[in-house]
PANU-985705 format. One line per field, with one value per residue (C-alpha): residue number from 1; residue in one letter; chain; x, y, z. Coordinates in nm, 2 decimals, m for minus. Each point is the difference from the previous one (the first is absolute). Layout:
# residues N
num = [NUM_...]
residuo = [A_...]
cadena = [A_...]
xx = [X_...]
yy = [Y_...]
zz = [Z_...]
END
This chain:
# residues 85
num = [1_2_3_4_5_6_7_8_9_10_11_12_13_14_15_16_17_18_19_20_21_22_23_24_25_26_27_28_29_30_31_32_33_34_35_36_37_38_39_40_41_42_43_44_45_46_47_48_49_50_51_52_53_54_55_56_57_58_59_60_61_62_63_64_65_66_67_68_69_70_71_72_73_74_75_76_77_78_79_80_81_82_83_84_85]
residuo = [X_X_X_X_X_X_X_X_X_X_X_X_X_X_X_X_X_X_X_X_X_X_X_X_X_X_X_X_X_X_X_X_X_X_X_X_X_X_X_X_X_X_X_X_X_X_X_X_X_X_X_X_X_X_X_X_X_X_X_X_X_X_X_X_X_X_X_X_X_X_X_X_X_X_X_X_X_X_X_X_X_X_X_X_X]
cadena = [A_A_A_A_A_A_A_A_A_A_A_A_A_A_A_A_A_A_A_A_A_A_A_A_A_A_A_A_A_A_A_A_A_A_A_A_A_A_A_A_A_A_A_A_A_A_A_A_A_A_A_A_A_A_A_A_A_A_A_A_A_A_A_A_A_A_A_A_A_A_A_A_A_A_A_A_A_A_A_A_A_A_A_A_A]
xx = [0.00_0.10_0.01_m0.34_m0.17_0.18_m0.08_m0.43_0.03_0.12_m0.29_m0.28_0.17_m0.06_m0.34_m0.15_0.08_m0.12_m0.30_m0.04_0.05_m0.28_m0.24_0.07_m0.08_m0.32_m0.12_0.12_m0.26_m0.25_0.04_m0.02_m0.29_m0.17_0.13_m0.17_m0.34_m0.02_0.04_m0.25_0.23_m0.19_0.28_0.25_m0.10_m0.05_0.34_0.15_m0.24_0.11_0.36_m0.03_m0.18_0.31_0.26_m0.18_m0.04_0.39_0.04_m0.20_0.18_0.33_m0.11_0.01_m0.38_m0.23_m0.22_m0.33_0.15_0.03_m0.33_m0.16_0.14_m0.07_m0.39_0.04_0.11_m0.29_m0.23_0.11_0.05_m0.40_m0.10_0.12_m0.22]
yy = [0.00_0.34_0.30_0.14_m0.37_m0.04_0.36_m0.09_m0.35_0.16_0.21_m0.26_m0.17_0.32_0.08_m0.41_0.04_0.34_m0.12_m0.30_0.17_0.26_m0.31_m0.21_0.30_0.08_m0.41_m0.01_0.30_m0.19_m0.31_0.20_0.17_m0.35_m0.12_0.23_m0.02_m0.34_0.08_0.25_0.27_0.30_0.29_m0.27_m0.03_0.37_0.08_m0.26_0.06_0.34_m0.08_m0.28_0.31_0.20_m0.26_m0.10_0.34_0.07_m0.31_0.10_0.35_m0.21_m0.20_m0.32_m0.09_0.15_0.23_m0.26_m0.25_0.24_0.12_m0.37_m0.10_0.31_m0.02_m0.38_0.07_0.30_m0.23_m0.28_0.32_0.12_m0.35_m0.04_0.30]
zz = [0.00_m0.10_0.30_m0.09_0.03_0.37_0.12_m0.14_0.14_0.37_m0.02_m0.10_0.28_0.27_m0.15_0.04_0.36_0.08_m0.20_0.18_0.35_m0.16_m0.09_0.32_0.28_m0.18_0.01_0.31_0.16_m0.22_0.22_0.29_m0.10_m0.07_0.30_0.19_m0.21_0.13_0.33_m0.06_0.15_m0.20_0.16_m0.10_m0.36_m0.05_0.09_m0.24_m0.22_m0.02_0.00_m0.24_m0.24_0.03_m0.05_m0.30_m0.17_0.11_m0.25_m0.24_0.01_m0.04_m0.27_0.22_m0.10_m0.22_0.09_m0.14_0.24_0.35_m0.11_0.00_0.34_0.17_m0.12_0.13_0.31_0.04_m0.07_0.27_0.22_m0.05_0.00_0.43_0.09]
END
């Protein structure tokens, strides 16, 4: 490989695992927030609800996910969040 194919395959490399981080803390409040939807915890699952919202659209904003996908598993998640009232 020439210098240009090393330098773009370091970066692929340092973008797949910020993108993976990205992609990994946003499933993970998504657990939570189902987690707590079966406990029926309603403060519980607003507050990850709320924080799985923000990391989702910071991923979107990054170009982690597209904006369709967020968009689907936030209007999931409202609905399992109305549905425990």
């Amino acid at each position: 490989m020439n210098r240009s194919a090393d330098k773009r395959d370091r970066e692929n490399k340092a973008r797949r695992l910020r993108n993976r981080e990205t992609k990994s803390q946003f499933r993970t409040a998504i657990k939570a927030f189902d987690a707590a939807v079966e406990a029926g915890n309603k403060d519980e699952a607003e507050k990850q609800m709320k924080l799985s919202f923000k990391l989702m659209d910071s991923a979107v904003n990054k170009g982690v996910v597209h904006h369709n996908t967020a968009d689907r598993k936030k209007s999931r998640m409202a609905l399992k969040f109305n549905k425990m009232a």
